[in-house]
N, C-alpha and C positions, 0 to 999 in steps of 0.2 A: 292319832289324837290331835285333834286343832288345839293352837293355843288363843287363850283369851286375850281382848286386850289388851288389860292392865298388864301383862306380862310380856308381850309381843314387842320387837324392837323399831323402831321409826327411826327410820333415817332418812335424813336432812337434806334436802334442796341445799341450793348455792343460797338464798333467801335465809331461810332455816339458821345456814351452819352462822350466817351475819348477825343473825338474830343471837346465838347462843353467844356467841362471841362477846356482844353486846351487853347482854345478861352478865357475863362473865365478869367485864369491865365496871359496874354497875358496883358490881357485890364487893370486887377489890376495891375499889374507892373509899367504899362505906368500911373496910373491916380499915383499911388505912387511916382512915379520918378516928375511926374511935381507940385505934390503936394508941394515935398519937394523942388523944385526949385522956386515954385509960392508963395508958402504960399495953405491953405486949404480953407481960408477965402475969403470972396466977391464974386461979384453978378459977376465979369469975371469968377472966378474962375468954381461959379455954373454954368454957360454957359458953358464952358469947359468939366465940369465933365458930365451934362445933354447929350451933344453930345458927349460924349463917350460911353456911356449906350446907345443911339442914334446906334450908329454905331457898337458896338457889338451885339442887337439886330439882327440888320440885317448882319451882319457876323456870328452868329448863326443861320441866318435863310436859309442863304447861302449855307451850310454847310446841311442843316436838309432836304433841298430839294433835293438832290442829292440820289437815290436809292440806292446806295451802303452804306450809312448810314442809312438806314429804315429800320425797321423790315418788 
């Protein structure tokens, strides 16, 4: 059975993995900055943070599918 690609795993170039890193750095900043504006507490907050982690997932995966980031 071949697997598709939406399911298939990519892995990262020395390029790539600077990239996610990147990424990674990006999204901490942003859950920091509203942390300290919002408060860290409560169930909007966790909604917020959940869809941040949400969404750099798939900005990392964004990132991961492109060829010139894959070994």
């Amino acid at each position: 059975m071949s697997i598709r690609d939406e399911f298939n795993v990519h892995v990262l170039n020395d390029g790539g993995i600077e990239k996610a890193k990147a990424i990674a750095e990006v999204y901490s900043r942003a859950l920091d900055d509203l942390e300290r504006l919002c408060g860290a507490e409560g169930r909007e907050m966790a909604v917020a943070r959940t869809k941040l982690q949400e969404s750099a997932f798939f900005a990392k995966r964004a990132m991961a599918v492109r060829p010139e980031n894959q070994r």
